[in-house]
Structures are given as structure tokens and as C-alpha cells.
N, C-alpha and C positions, 0 to 999 in steps of 0.2 A: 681474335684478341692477341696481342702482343703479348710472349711469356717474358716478365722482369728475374732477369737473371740475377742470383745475390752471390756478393764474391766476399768470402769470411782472409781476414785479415789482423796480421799486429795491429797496433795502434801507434809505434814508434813513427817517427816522420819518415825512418828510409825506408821501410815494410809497407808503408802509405805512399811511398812514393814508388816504389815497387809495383804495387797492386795497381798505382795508376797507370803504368806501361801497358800491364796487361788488357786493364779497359780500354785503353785508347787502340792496343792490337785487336781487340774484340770487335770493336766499333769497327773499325778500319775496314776488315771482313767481312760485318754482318751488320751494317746500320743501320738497321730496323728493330736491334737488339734493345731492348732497358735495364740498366745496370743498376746497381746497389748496393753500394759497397759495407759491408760490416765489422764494424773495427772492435777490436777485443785484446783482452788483456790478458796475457798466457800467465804461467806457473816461475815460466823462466824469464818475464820482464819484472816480475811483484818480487823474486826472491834475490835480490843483487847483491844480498852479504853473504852469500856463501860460493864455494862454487859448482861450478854446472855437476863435476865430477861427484861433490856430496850430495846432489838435490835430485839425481837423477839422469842428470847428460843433458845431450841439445834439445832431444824428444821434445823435454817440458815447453821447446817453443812451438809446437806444434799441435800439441794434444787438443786444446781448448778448438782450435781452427777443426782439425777431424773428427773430433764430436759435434760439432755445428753441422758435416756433411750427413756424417750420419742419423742424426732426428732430423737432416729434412728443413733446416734453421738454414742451412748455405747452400750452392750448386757446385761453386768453387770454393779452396783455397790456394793463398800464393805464397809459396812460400822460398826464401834463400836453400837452395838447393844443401849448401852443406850442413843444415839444420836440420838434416831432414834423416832419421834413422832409416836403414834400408826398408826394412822390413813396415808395410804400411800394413794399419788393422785391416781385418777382414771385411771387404768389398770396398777397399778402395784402391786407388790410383794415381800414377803419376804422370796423365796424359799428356802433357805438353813442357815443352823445356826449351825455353828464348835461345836466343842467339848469346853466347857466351860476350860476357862483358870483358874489359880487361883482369885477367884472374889472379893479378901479381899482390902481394901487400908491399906497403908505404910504410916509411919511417915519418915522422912526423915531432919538428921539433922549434925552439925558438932561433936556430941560426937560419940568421937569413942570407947568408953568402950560399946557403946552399940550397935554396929551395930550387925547388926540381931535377936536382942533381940525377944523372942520369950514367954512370959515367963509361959505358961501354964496356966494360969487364963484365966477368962470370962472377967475381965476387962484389959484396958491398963495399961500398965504401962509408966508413963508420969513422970515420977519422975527425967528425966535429965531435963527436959525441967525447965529452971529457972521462978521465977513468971512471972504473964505477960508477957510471952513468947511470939511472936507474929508470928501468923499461917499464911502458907501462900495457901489458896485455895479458890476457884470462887463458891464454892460447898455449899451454907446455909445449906443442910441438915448433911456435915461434919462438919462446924462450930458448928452446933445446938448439935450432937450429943457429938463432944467434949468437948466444955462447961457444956454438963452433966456430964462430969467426974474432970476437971478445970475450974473451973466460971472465974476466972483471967485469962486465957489466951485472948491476945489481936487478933483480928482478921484480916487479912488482905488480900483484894480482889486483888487476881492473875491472870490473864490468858495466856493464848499461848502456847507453847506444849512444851513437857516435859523438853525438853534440856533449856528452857527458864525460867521454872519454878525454875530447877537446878542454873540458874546462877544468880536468883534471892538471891536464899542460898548464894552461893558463894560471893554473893560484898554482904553480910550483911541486905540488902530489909529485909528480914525476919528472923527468927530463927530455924522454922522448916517447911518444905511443905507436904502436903498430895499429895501423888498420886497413883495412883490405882494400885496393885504390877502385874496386869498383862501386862500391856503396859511396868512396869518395867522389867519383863522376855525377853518380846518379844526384846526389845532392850539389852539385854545385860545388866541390870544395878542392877540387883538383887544385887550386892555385896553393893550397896549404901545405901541399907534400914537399919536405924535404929532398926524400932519395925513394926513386923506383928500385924495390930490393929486388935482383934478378931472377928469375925462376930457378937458375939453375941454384943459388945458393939457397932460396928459401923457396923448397917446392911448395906449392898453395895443398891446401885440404881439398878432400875429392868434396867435387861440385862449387868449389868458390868460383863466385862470378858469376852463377847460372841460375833463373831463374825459376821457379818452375809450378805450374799449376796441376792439383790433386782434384780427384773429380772420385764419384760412385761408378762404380766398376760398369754396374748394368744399365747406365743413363745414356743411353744412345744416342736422345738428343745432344743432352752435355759434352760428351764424347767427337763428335760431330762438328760442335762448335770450334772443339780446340785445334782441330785436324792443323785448319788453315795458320795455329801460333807453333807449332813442332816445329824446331830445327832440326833436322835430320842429326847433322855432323855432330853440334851438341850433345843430343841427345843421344849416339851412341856414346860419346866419349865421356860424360857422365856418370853413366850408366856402368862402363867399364869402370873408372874407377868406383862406383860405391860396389863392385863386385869386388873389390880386394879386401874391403871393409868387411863384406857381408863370409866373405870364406874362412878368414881367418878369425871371423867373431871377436874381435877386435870389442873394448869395452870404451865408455864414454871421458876417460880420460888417455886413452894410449894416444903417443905424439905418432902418427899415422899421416903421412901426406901421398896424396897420388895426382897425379896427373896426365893426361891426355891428349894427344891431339891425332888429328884428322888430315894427314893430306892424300889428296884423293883415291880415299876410298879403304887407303890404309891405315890402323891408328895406330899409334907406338905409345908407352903406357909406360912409367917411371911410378915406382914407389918406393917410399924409404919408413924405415921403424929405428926408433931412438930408444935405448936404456933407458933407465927413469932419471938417469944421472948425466945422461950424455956424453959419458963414456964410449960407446958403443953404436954405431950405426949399419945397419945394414941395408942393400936398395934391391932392388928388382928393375929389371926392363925385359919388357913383353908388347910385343907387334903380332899383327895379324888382321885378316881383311877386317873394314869395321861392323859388317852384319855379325861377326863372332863375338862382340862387345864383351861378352858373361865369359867365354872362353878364354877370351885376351885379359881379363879382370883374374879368374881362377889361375892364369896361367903365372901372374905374377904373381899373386898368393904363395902358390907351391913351391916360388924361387925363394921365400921369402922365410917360409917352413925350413926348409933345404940349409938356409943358412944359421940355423936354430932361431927362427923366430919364436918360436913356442916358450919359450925363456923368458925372453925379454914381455912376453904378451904376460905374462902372470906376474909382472911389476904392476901393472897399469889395472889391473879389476877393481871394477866399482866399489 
């Protein structure tokens, strides 16, 4: 008898759209599998007037999904990698992690002389944006970094998922919204983007772009399954950066961005921590072979101490 696999999930359309990558990778593998997808509604899709920082962090999008694993209700959950707090409850797992999407975030606005603007530079180009323009994202550490490039732009706290964030542009709420250009592919909505903001002026959050499915620690079948969706390179460099998170215990509002990459076989690892004021930044760069991922994560942490991060970490507690 065929075992039907149940995969717990958001219920937002990109987290569904998400979850279907995954089933379609699953299939791909194992088509003689039965899927089932279970859509659910977390803590942190019901509570959008406040923010993440007073309700709890990103966790709250995930809690509901790893209670399903654990009574036994799901096999899997899928969840946006940078949602995801390092630390998972006891017996579970983060077995498998996609192929990295593009990890950059998008500006997103109504000039249309500049859609797609792309413009070759290390910095943005933010020159449609009228003074005091007023931004619209839930994200301190995108506020924080754009401001480092516009001190006048006005900031404005958004939340709820993409299409919502959209219609916030639309009736006027704001003037332009940040949103991460890989949720934007996934959905179809790449033709919306004004300006690709380049990595190097606005490093992405560790694990933007990256997918990734949670399983029970001791399910050897389930475990099994995932083998064949693991991207290797990914999934160390992931991995390395939620280890800068995890050393420096870093809290659910510090503007914390890391990043990673993989060439072969090496990863070299960028992190930055922002004052709550953005006065003040500090970064890390740490390399090392990628099997050392946790060591290459710790090793930027400690640059990061070194430069008094420990300061600026006690602006940002829950």
C-alpha cells in the first residue's frame, strides 16, 4: 500500500506556491509517492497589526507547521528558510534546503521609466524615489540599510503577504515597498520590480531565497525521501549563515543580515549588525572550506563581538 505523504504548510499563496515546488521535487524522485498538502494559518499570518518584534519574531510563522510534525497531523513542513529560528524544537529537522533562488530584495514602485532597473553599480539607485519618499517594509534591517543610502526616506511598517503589500502601493499607503525578488519570481511578478538592490548595498537576511523542508528527526523513511531535494552548496551556506544568528543569540528584531556563497567548495560568509539608529555598522567576512559551515558562521560571529557587537545586540531584545 502506498504511504500518502502530508506536507503542513502557510496558507498565503507564496508559501503555497512554495510547498508546491516541493511536491512537484518529490514527485519528480519518487512517483509512486501521494501527497497532501495542508494549509494552515500560523500566529504570525492572524496577527498583522503589530509587529513581528512585539508578538514574538518570525518563529510565530512556523510554530503551528511544527506542532502538526510533531502529533503526527504532517510528515513535512515547508517553510522560507529565513523564517525559520535556528534552533528547532526537540526531534525535529531541517532535512533538505532547494537550490537557492535569487536572494537579492526589489524596490518596488509606480515609476515606470524604471522598471527593472538594474543599474550595474555596488550601490542603488534610488533617484526616482522623490524626497521623503515613504518605504514600505516590516524589515528594520532594510529600513536601516536604506537609510544608509537616503537619510530622508520616511519609513513605513507593513506587513502581510505580497499581494497585500502590492495593494498597499496601489491605493497610495506608500510610495515604494521592499520585497524579496525571489517570492517575487516564484509568483510571477518579476515584471513589477523597479530596481534590483544589489547585494552588496543591501546584504539579504540569512537564508533569503532558500527553501527548505523540516521533517522528525527519527523518520528514516521521511528523511530518505528528502535526500534526493538537498542542495548541497545551499544548504551549507545557509546553514553557515543561521550560525552567526545562532552565536551571537541575536533577538527577533536585531537588523542582522548575512550572507553566503559557495564556490567550489569554498564559502566566504559577509555579515553586518546595524545600531537601532543606524548610526553605527559593523560587518564580518569569514571563509573557509564549506564542510566547516558552523565554523565559518561562529568565525564571523566572533569578528562581529571583536568589533563590540555586544552593544549594539542589547538595543534590539525582544
Amino acid at each position: 500500500m502506498t504511504k500518502t505523504i502530508k506536507i503542513a504548510t502557510r496558507r498565503s499563496v507564496l508559501a503555497m506556491k512554495q510547498t508546491q515546488i516541493v511536491k512537484d521535487a518529490l514527485l519528480s524522485a519518487h512517483s509512486h509517492l501521494k501527497i497532501e498538502l495542508i494549509s494552515m494559518s500560523t500566529q504570525g499570518d492572524r496577527q498583522l497589526d503589530q509587529s513581528l518584534a512585539k508578538i514574538g519574531g518570525k518563529g510565530l510563522f512556523v510554530k503551528e507547521l511544527e506542532q502538526a510534525l510533531l502529533d503526527g497531523t504532517a510528515d513535512f513542513a515547508v517553510h522560507s528558510m529565513k523564517d525559520v529560528p535556528y534552533q528547532q524544537p526537540k526531534g525535529l529537522h531541517i532535512e533538505a534546503i532547494l537550490k537557492r533562488e535569487d536572494p537579492r530584495d526589489a524596490l518596488i514602485h509606480n515609476t515606470l521609466s524604471s522598471r527593472g532597473l538594474t543599474t550595474g553599480s555596488m550601490l542603488p539607485d534610488l533617484s526616482n524615489l522623490p524626497q521623503n519618499a515613504r518605504i514600505g517594509t516590516s524589515s528594520l534591517r532594510r529600513q536601516l540599510q536604506l537609510k544608509q543610502h537616503r537619510p530622508d526616506l520616511t519609513m513605513i511598517d507593513i506587513r502581510g503577504n505580497v499581494q497585500t503589500r502590492l495593494k498597499k502601493l496601489e491605493d497610495g499607503v506608500v510610495d515604494a515597498v521592499i520585497l524579496a525578488v525571489a517570492g517575487l519570481k516564484r509568483l510571477a511578478l518579476e515584471n513589477a520590480i523597479s530596481e534590483y538592490l544589489p547585494i552588496e548595498a543591501m546584504l539579504p537576511a540569512a537564508g533569503q531565497g532558500a527553501i527548505g523542508v523540516e521533517c522528525r528527526s527519527q523518520d528514516a523513511f521521511c528523511r530518505g525521501l528528502l535526500a534526493s531535494l538537498n542542495h548541497q552548496a545551499t544548504y551549507q551556506c545557509v546553514m553557515a549563515e543561521r550560525a552567526v544568528t545562532y552565536a551571537l543569540q541575536a533577538s527577533c528584531s536585531t537588523p542582522l543580515a548575512a550572507y553566503a556563497v559557495n564556490h567550489a567548495g569554498v564559502i566566504t560568509l559577509k555579515s553586518q549588525l546595524f545600531s537601532l539608529d543606524g548610526s553605527q555598522m559593523i560587518e564580518a567576512l569569514a571563509q573557509g572550506d564549506a564542510a566547516q559551515y558552523q565554523r565559518i558562521g561562529e568565525d564571523a560571529a566572533k569578528q562581529l563581538l571583536e568589533q563590540g557587537c555586544a552593544a549594539l545586540l542589547k538595543d534590539h531584545l525582544c
